[in-house]
Structure formats: C-alpha cells, structure tokens
C-alpha positions as semicolon CSV with decimal commas, in nm:
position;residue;x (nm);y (nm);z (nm)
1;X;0,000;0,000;0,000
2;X;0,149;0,348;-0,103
3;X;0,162;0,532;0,205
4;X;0,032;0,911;0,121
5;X;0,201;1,228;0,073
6;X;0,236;1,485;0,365
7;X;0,254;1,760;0,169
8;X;0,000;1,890;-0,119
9;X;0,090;1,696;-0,439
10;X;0,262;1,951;-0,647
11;X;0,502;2,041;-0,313
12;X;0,565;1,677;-0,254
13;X;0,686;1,604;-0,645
14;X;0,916;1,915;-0,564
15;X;1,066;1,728;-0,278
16;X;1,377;1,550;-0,325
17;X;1,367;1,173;-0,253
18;X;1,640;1,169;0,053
19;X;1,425;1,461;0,169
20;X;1,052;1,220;0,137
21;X;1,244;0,896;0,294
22;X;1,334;1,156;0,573
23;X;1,004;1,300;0,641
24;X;0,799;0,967;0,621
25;X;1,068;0,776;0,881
26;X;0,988;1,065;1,097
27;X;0,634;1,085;1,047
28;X;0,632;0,730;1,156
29;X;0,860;0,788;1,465
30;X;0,576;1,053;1,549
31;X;0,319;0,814;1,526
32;X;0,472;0,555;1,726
33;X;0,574;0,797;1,990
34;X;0,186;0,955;1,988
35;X;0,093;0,582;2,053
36;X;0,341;0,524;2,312
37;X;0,199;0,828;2,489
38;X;-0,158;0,725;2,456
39;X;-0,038;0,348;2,654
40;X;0,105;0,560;2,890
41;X;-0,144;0,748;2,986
42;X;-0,436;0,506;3,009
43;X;-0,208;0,262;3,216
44;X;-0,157;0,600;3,490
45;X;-0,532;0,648;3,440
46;X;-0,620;0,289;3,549
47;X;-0,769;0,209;3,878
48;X;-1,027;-0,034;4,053
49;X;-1,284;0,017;3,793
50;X;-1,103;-0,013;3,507
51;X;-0,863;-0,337;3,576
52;X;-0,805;-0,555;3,805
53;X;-0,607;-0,396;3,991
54;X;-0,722;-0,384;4,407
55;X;-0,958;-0,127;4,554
56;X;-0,665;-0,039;4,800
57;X;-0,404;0,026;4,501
58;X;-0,610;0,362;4,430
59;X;-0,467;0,699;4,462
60;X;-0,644;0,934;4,700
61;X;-0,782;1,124;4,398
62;X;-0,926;0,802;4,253
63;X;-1,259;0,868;4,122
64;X;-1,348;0,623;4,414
65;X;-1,302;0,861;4,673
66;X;-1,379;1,181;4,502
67;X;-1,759;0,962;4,497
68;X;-1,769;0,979;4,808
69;X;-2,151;1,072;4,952
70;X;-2,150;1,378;5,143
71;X;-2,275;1,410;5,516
72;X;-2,648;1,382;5,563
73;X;-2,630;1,514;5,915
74;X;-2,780;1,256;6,093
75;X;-2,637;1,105;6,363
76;X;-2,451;0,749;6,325
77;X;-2,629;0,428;6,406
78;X;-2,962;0,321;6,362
79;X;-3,224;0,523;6,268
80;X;-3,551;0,562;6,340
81;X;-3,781;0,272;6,190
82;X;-3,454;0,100;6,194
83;X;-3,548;-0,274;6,250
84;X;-3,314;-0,367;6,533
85;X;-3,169;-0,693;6,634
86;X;-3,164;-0,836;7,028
87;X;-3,020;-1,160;7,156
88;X;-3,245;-1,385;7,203
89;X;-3,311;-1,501;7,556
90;X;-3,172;-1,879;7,621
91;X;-3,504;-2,111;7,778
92;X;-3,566;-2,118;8,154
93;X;-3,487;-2,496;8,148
94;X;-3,103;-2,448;7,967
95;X;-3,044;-2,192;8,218
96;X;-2,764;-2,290;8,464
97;X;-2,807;-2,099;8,769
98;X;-3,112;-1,868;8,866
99;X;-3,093;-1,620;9,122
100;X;-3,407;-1,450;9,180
101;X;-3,400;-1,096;9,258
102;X;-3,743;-0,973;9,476
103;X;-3,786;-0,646;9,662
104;X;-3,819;-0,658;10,035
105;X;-3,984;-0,355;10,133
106;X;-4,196;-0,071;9,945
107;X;-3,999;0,170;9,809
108;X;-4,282;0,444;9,928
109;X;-4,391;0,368;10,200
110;X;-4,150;0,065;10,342
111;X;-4,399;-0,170;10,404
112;X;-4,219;-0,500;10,358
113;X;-4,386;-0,694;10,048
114;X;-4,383;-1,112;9,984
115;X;-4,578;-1,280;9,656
116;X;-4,451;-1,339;9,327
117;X;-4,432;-1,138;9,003
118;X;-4,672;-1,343;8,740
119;X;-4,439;-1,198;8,490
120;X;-4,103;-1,087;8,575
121;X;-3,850;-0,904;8,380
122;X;-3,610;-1,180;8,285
123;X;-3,203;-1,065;8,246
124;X;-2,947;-1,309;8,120
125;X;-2,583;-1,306;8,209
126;X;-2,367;-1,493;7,985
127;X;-1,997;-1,580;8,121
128;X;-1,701;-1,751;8,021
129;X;-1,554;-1,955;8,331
130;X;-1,154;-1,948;8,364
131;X;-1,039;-2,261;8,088
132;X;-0,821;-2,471;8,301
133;X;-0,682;-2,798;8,072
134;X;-0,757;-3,148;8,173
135;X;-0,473;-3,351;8,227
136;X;-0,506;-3,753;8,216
137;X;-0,211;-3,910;8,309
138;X;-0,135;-4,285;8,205
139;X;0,139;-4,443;8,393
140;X;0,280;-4,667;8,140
141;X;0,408;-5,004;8,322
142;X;0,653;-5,251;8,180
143;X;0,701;-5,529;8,354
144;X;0,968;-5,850;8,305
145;X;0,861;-6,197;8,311
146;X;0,968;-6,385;8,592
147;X;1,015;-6,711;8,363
148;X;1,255;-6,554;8,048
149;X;1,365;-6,161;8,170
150;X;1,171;-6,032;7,873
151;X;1,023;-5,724;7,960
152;X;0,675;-5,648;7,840
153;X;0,500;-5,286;7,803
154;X;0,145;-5,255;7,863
155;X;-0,090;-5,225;7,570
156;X;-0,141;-4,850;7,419
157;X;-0,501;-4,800;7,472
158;X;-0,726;-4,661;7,148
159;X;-0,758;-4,304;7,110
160;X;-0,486;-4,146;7,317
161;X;-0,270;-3,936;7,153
162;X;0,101;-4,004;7,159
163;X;0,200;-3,634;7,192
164;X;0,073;-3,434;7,479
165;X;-0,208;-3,257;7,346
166;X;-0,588;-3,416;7,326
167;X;-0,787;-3,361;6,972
168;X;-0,969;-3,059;7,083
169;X;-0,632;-2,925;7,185
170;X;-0,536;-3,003;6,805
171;X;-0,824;-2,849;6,664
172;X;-0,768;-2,539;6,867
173;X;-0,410;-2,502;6,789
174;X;-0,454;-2,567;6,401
175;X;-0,814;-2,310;6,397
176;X;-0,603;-2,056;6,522
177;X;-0,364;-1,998;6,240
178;X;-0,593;-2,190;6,010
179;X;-0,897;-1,979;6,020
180;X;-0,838;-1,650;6,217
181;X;-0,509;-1,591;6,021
182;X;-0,272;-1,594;6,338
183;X;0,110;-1,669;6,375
184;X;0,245;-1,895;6,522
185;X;0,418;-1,725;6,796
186;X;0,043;-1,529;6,853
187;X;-0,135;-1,875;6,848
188;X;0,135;-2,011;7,139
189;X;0,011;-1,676;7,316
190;X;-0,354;-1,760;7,262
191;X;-0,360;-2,125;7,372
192;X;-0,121;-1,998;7,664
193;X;-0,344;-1,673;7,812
194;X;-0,663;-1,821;7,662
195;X;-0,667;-2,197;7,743
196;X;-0,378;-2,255;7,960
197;X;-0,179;-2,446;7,746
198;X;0,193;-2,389;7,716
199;X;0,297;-2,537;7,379
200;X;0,624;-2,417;7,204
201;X;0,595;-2,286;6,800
202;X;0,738;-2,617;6,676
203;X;0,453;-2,801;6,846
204;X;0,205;-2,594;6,630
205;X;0,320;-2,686;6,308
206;X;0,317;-3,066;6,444
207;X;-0,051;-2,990;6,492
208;X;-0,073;-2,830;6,160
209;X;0,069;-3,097;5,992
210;X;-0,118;-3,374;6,174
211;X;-0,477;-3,148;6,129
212;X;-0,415;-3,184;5,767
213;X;-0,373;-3,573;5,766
214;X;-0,724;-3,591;5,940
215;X;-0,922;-3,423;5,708
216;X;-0,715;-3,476;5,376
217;X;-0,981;-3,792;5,328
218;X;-1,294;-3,529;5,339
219;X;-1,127;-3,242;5,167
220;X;-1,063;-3,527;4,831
221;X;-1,426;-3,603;4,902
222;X;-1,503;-3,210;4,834
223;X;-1,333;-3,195;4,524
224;X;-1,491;-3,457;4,416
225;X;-1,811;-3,324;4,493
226;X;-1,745;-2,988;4,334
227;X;-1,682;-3,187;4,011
228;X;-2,008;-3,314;4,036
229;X;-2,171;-3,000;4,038
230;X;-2,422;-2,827;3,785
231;X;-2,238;-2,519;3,827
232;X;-1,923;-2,374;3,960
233;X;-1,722;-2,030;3,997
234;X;-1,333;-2,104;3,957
235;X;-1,067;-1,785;4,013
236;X;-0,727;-1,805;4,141
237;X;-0,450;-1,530;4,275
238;X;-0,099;-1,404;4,303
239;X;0,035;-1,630;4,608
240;X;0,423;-1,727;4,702
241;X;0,526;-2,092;4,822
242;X;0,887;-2,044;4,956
243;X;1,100;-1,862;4,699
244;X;0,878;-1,940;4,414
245;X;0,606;-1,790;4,240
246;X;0,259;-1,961;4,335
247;X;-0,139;-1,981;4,229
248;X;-0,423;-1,944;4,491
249;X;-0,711;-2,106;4,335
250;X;-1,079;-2,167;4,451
251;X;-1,377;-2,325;4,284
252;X;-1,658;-2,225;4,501
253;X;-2,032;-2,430;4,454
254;X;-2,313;-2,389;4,660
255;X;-2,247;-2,599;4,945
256;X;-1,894;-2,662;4,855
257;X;-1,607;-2,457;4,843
258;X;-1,237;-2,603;4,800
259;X;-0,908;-2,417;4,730
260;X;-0,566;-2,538;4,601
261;X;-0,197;-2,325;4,631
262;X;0,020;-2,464;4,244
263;X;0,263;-2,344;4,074
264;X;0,123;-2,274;3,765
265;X;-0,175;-2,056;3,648
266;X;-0,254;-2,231;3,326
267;X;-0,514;-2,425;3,203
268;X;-0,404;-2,808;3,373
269;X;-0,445;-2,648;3,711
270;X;-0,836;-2,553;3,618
271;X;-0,867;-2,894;3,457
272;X;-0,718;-3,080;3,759
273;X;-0,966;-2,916;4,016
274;X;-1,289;-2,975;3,779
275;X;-1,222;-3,290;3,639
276;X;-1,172;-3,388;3,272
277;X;-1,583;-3,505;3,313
278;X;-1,709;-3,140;3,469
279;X;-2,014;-3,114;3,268
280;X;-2,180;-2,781;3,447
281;X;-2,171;-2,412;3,357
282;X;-1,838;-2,275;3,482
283;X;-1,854;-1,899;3,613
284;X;-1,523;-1,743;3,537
285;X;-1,327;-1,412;3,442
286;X;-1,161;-1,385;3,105
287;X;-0,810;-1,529;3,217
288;X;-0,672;-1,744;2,946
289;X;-0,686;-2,041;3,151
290;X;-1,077;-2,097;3,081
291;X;-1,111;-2,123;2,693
292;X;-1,041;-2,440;2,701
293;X;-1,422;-2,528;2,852
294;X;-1,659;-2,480;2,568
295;X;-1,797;-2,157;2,549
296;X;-2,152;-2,232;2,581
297;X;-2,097;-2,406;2,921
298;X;-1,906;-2,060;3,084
299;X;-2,081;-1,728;3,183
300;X;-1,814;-1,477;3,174
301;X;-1,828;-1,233;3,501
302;X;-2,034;-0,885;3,404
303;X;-1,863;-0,766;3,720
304;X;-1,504;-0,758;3,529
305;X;-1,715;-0,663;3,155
306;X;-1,789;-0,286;3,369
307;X;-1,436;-0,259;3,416
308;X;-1,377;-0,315;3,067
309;X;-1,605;-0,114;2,972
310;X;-1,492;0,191;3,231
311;X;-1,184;0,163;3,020
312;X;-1,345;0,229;2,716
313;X;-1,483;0,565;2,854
314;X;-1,193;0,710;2,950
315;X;-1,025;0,663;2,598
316;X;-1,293;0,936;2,465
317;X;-1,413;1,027;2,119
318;X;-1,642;0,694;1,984
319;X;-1,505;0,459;2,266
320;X;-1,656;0,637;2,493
321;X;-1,966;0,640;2,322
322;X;-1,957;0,309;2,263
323;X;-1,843;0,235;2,627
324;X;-2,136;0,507;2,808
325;X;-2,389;0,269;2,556
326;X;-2,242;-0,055;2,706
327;X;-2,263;0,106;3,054
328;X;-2,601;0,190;3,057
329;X;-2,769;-0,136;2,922
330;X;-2,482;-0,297;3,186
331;X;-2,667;-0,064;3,510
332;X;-3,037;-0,188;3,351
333;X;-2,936;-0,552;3,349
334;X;-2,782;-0,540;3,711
335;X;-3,124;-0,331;3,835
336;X;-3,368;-0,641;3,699
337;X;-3,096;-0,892;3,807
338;X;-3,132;-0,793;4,193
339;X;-3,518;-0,786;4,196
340;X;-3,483;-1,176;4,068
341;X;-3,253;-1,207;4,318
342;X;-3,471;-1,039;4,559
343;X;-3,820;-1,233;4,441
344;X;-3,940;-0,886;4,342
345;X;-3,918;-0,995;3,954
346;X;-4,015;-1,323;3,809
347;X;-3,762;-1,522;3,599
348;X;-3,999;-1,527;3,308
349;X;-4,033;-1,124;3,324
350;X;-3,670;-1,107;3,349
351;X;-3,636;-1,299;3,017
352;X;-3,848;-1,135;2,804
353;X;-3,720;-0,817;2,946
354;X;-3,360;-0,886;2,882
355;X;-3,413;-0,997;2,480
356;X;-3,372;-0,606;2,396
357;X;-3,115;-0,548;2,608
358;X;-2,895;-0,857;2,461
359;X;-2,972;-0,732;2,094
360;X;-2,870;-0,363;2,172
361;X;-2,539;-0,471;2,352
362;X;-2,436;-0,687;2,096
363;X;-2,560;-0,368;1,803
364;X;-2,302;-0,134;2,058
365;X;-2,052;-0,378;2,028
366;X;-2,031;-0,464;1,634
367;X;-1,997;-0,090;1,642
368;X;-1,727;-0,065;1,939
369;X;-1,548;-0,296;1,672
370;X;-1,511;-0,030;1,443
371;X;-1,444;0,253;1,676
372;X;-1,103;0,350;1,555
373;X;-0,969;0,294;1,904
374;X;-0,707;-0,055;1,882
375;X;-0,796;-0,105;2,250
376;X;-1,173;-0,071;2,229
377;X;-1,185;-0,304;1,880
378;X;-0,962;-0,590;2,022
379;X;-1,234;-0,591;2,318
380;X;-1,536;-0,543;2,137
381;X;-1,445;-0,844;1,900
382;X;-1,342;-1,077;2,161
383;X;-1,641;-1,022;2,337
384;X;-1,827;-1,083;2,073
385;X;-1,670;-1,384;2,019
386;X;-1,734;-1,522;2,316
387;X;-2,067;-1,373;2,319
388;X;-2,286;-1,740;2,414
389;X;-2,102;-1,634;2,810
390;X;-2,248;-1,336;2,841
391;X;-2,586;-1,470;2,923
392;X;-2,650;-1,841;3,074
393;X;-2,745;-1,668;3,393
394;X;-3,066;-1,538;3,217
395;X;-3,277;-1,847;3,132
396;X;-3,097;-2,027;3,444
397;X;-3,157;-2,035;3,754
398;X;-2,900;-2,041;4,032
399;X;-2,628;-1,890;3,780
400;X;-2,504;-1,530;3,870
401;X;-2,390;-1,318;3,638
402;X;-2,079;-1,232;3,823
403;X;-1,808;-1,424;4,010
404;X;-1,831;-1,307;4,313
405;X;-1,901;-1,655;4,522
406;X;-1,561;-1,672;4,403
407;X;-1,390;-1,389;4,499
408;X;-1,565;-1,425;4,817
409;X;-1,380;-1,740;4,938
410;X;-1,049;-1,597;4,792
411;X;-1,104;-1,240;5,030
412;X;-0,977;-1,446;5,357
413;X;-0,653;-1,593;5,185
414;X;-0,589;-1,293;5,043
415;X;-0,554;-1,148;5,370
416;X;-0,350;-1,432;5,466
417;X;-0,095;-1,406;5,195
418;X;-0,043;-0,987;5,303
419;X;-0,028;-1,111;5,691
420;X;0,204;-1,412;5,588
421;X;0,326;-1,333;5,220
422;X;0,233;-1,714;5,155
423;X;0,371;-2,022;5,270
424;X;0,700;-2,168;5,323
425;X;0,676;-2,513;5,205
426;X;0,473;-2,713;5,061
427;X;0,325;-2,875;5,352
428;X;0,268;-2,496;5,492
429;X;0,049;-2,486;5,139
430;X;-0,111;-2,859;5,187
431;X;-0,251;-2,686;5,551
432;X;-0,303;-2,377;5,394
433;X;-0,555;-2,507;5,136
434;X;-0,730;-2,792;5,366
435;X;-0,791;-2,537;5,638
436;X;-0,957;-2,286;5,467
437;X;-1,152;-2,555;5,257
438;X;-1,301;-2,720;5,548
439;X;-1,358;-2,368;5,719
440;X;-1,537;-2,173;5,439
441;X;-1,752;-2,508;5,356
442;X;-1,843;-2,556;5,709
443;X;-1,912;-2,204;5,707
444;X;-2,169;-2,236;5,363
445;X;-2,342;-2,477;5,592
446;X;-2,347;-2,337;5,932
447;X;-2,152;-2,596;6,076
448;X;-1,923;-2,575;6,378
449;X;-1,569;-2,572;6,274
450;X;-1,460;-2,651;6,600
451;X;-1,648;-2,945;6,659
452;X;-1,563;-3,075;6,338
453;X;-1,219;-3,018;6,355
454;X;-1,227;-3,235;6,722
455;X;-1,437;-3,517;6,546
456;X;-1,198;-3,573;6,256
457;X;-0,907;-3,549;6,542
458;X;-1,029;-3,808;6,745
459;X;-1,137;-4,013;6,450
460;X;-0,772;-4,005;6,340
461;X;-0,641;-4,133;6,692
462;X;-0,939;-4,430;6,643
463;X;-0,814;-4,491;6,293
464;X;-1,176;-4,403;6,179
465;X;-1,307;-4,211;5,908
466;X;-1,352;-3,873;5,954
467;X;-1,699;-3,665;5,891
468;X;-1,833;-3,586;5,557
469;X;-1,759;-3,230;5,450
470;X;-2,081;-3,263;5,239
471;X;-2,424;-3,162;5,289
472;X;-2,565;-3,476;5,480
473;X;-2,845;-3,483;5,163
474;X;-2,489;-3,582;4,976
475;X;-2,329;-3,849;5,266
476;X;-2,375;-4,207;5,231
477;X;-2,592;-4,336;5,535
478;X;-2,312;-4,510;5,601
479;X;-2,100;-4,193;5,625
480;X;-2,323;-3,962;5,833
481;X;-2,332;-4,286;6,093
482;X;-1,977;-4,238;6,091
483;X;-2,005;-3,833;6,088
C-alpha cells in the first residue's frame, strides 16, 4: 500500500527523494511515539474500575473517593424505623443458675412486700468460666517376666494421643492460624493466656501438619463433589510458596467450596480441580486459563465486563460512546438482576425483558469494533466472540452473572498471603488449602468448625473415618453414621 504524501501533491513532487524517505521515517517515529503516549497514559489512568487492579491500590484522587456521599447530618447508628436486632433469651430450662431478685420492702412507704411477680423481667448473664486444661495421666508399666527376663510394656489404649495434646487441643491449635489468620508465635500466646496451654511454636506446626492428615480424606471427598456440580465459579490469585512464584485457586459451589496453592496458572491447574468429566456451567473471568471449557458451558463475570467497559470511557471520542452505551444497558441488566434475586421480579419477566437489552449490547458492540480505538476493537471483538457467556445466567436459575461466590472465598486468603506473604513449604500450602476448605464449607453450611475439627481429630487417633464435608443430603448413610 502506497503510504500518502504529507505535503499537497505539487510540493511533494518538488521534494527530493532523501528529503521524502526523511520526512515519512519521521512521520512514523511521530506516530509511534503519539501511541506510546496514549499506553502511557491510560495505564496511569487505570484504577479499581477499570482493571483488576485492588480497591486499596487507588490513589487518593481516585474517582473512588472523590464519589464519596457527602454528610447527611444525621447522627450514626440506627435510625428511626430502623429494625433492630436483640439476643435472644436462652429457655428457663437451659439456664444454669437462677438467682431470683425480689424487693423486700416498698420503696414508698416501706412496708415490707412477699408474693410473686406473674411476669417478671427476665435478664441473662452470659460468662465464660476461667479454661483450666484437663490432664489424664497414664502411667505406662513394663514389667519382666519372671520365667525368660523379657520385659513387656502394657498395651497403648485406642484413642490417646502419643503427643501431649488431646484432639480438641489439636483443633484449637490448628483453627487458630488456620482460620483466624494468626502466627504462630500469637497462636502459642492464645492457647497460653486463653486456654492454659503452654505449647512451644514447633509443636504448632506438628498440629498443623497432623490437622491436615485428618481431614485430607474429606477435603478429596469435596473436590470430588465440586466436580459433580451443575455449576461452579473457579478464580485463582498471586500467592508465594517459599522462593517461588505460586497460584491461589478456589472453585466455590453452593455448598462446597475447595481451594488449592500450584505453581502454575494455566489451564491443567483448572482442569485438575474440575475434572476432565465437569459437565456444568463454569462462572469465570476472562483469564486465558478458561477457553479451554466450551464456550456455551461458561458465563463470563459482568462484574469484570464494567471494568472493561470503564476503560473504554476514559479513551474518549467513539469509545466512549460506545463504552457510556455498554454502561447503561450494563446498570439496567444489574437493576432487573437484583429484583430476581430479591423475588421482586419473576424469571420469566426477566427474560423477556432482557431480549432487547442482549440485541442492543451486541448492536453497541459490532460498532465498538469499528471505533477507531485498537484497545476498544480488540475488546469489542473478543467479546463478541465469546458472546454465548455473556448470558447463561438469564434463562438459568442459580447462575449469577458475576463471580463473586468466588472472589468471596479468595477475600480471607488474600488477607493471609499480606499477613504471611504465603507459605513456606509445601506442607505450609497442603494446611493452607485444607484449612480454609473445610472452614469456608463448614461455614456455607453453618456448621461448627470446632467441633468438626475435634471429630476428625479423634477419629484419626481411632483410625476411623472422619466426617463428611458434604451436605448430609450428599453423605452415604453409612457416612453420616460415621459423621
């Protein structure tokens, strides 16, 4: 292709040819240098809303905080016709100790006063008695045989520990750093002020390690489970095992929610924790790790689509316009999705409802395609191509259009990795992952962590199987009589 003068015709036949090579190399060097610019400054304009960069990565004159809603003037707390919240009071009959509190004499006139009140004022005091440990001793006897000299130790009876510390012990000393994020050195203070228990900071990872044995049976039964599911939400973060690079991954299901700490970021990693036979709609980001699953099984997150589209705003002239167009059918989707969400809206109103909206996004992007802006077109088209996930979670129910189950489970090792800044070793990363599977499942189905973490303890000391992480509609009969 001839590229075309820069001067009016009859100038640019005047021009020497050393004199045209010159001008169109620097004409070129211009452009490229205008481009350059143009990168620049949309990376320094990028924030929260237009990548993926963290909401605590924004500058103080983010757009963020300059949104900020100004006072109202009313004073903080609840307001009136505020629906408040009180304990509720624990039955008469679970109540251990009642001390009843009558008045003697009349506070008028002195005269002293007997009877009961047919409906007293009842006042609860709950209190946390001092936690003193329980210490079994077993005197171990060996004794020799008065025939041979061979000395004989008495049999090790079932379920006690070799170590020093009992399962609940355990379970306390691996929840700690497991699922409130503490150190070591702060979970030795904690078990010391808190429970009486003086353990030293090698002792903890022994617990760690041997909490992670206990469960590792129910945690494979979880992943198998979430490969079972209809549908499933898969991310994965920045994390560091030792002096290597790392992957934080989750795929989070209803009931079932089970991480892994690799290596690698790619595609085998996703693969490994759905299984080569995952059959449901997977809820995912636009990472290149998830084209592999056939596009009409994924819903890509709309949540990470506004970002994207943010972006397209700020590069002006027909992106923008094509980005504001994208925005506002975006805001309308989001404002019908919550009142499904909320049972305001019925699914079947939602779907007729969203036909135009899917028709005019994809007319905005066929013409974000052709916008001029490199940026904009390269997103328009891929969208488009993968335009089959952008709606699944309209004609089916249970599917979000965003991933934040997800994110969600990943918020809490997040904070782990900037407390910690990862893991050490792989077995640090084997704990890592078990704990905070078992925790955020239990968690999905208001189960006691605690009391689970004891059960699969003592199990281990029994050489039983431990509980089911599943829903019990999911266990076996024969596993929920072991749970």
């Amino acid at each position: 292709m001839d590229t075309p003068p820069l001067f009016p015709s009859e100038i640019w036949d005047r021009t020497p040819p050393a004199a045209q090579a010159l001008l169109l190399h620097l004409a070129t060097r211009v452009a490229t240098l205008e481009a350059t610019v143009q990168e620049l400054r949309e990376q320094w304009r990028q924030d929260s809303r237009t990548s993926s960069r963290p909401p605590s990565s924004d500058p103080p004159t983010s757009p963020r905080e300059r949104r900020r809603r100004q006072p109202s003037g009313r004073r903080p707390g609840g307001q009136p016709g505020h629906r408040g919240q009180t304990r509720m009071l624990i039955p008469v009959e679970e109540v251990d100790e009642v001390i009843v509190l009558q008045p003697a004499f009349c506070v008028r006139c002195q005269q002293a006063l007997d009877g009961d009140d047919p409906q007293p004022q009842r006042h609860q005091v709950c209190e946390i008695p001092p936690i003193r440990p329980v210490v079994t001793e077993y005197p171990w006897h060996r004794l020799s045989c008065p025939g041979c000299g061979e000395a004989t130790p008495a049999a090790w009876p079932a379920g006690v520990p070799r170590g020093m510390r009992g399962p609940r012990a355990q379970a306390v000393g691996s929840l700690c750093p497991g699922a409130y994020r503490l150190s070591k050195r702060t979970t030795q203070r904690v078990l010391d002020d808190l429970c009486g228990l003086q353990v030293r900071v090698g002792t903890i990872s022994q617990l760690e390690a041997a909490t992670t044995e206990a469960v590792a049976a129910p945690v494979e039964e979880a992943r198998t489970c979430v490969q079972e599911q209809s549908s499933a939400h898969l991310d994965e973060t920045g994390w560091r095992e030792g002096r290597q690079r790392a992957w934080w991954w989750v795929a989070a299901t209803t009931w079932v929610t089970v991480f892994g700490i690799r290596l690698s970021r790619g595609a085998k990693v996703a693969r490994d924790l759905l299984g080569e036979a995952f059959g449901g709609l997977l809820v995912t980001d636009r990472w290149s790790a998830y084209p592999w699953y056939p596009v009409r099984w994924r819903q890509r997150c709309w949540a990470h689509l506004l970002r994207d589209i943010e972006a397209m705003i700020g590069r002006g002239g027909r992106s923008q316009e094509s980005g504001e167009a994208l925005q506002s059918q975006a805001h309308q989707m989001f404002h019908w999705w919550h009142r499904v969400r909320d049972g305001t809206l019925s699914r079947s109103s939602f779907r007729s409802s969203m036909s135009p909206v899917r028709r005019e996004v994809e007319r905005r992007l066929e013409a974000g395609s052709t916008c001029g802006v490199p940026k904009t077109e390269g997103r328009c088209r891929e969208m488009l191509k993968l335009r089959q996930a952008l709606w699944p979670f309209v004609p089916l129910a249970g599917v979000e259009p965003t991933n934040q189950p997800a994110e969600r489970a990943m918020r809490p090792g997040v904070l782990w990795r900037k407390g910690s800044c990862g893991t050490h070793s792989a077995q640090g990363s084997r704990f890592v992952e078990s704990m905070m599977t078992v925790v955020t499942t239990l968690k999905q189905q208001q189960r006691n962590v605690l009391d689970y973490l004891t059960a699969a303890c003592e199990a281990a000391l029994h050489h039983a199987p431990a509980p089911s992480l599943l829903p019990a509609s999911q266990v076996a009969p024969s596993d929920q009589v072991a749970a």
